[in-house]
C-alpha positions in Angstrom: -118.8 36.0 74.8 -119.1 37.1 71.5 -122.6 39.4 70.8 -124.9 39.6 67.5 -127.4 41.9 67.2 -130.7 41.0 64.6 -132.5 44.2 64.5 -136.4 42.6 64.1 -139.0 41.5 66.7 -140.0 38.9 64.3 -139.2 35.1 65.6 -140.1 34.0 61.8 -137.7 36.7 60.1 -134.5 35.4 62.6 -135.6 31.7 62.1 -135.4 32.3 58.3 -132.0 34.0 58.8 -130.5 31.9 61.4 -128.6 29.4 59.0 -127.0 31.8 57.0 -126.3 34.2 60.3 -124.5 31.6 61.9 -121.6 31.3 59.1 -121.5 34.7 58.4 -118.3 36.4 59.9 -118.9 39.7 61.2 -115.8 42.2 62.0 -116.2 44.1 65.5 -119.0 47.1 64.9 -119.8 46.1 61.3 -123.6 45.9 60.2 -124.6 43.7 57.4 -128.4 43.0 55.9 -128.8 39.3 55.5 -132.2 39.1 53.7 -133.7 42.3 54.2 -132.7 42.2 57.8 -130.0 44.1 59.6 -127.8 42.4 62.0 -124.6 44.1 63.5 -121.3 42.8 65.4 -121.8 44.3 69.3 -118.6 43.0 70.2 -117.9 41.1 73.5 -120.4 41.1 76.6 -119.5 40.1 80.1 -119.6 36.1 81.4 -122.7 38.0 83.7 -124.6 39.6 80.4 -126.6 36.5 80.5 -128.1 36.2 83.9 -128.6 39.9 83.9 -131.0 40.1 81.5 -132.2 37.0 82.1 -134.1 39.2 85.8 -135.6 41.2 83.2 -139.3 40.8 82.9 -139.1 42.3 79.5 -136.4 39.7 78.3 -137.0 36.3 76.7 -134.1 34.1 76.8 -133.9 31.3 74.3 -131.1 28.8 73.7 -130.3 26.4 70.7 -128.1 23.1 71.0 -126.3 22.6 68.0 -124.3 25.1 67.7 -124.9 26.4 71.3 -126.4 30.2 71.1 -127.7 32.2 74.0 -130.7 34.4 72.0 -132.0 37.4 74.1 -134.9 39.1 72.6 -136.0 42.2 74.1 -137.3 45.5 72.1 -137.1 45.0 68.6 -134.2 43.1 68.7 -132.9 39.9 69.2 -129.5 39.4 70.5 -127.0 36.1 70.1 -124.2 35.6 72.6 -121.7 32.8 71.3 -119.2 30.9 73.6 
């Protein structure tokens, strides 16, 4: 499962960027600013990763449909995990 991390704490500031996020491609470790937010390539997190931090009382896990992302926000960031 392929991992993106959006370095805000901002819901607004990922919604905004979430489009364009989505089709950019990131190579493995490279860091990109998509409208005044960073967001890096973390590479490849275990099938597990999910349900992990999903025991986490500091973790919120949200998930959209279309296409289907696992978001994690915890900290200041907010992490996507793509099939």
């Amino acid at each position: 499962m392929k991992c993106v991390t959006v370095y805000t704490n901002n819901l607004t500031e990922l919604s905004d960027i979430l489009p364009t996020l989505l089709t950019t491609q990131l190579e493995e470790n490279e860091e990109k600013q998509i409208e005044g937010v960073t967001v890096s390539d973390a590479g490849d997190v275990p099938e597990d990763y999910i349900e992990k931090m999903k025991s986490k009382p500091e973790v919120a896990v949200l998930f959209t449909k279309n296409p289907p992302v696992t978001i994690l926000q915890h900290n200041n960031v907010f992490e996507l995990l793509f099939p």
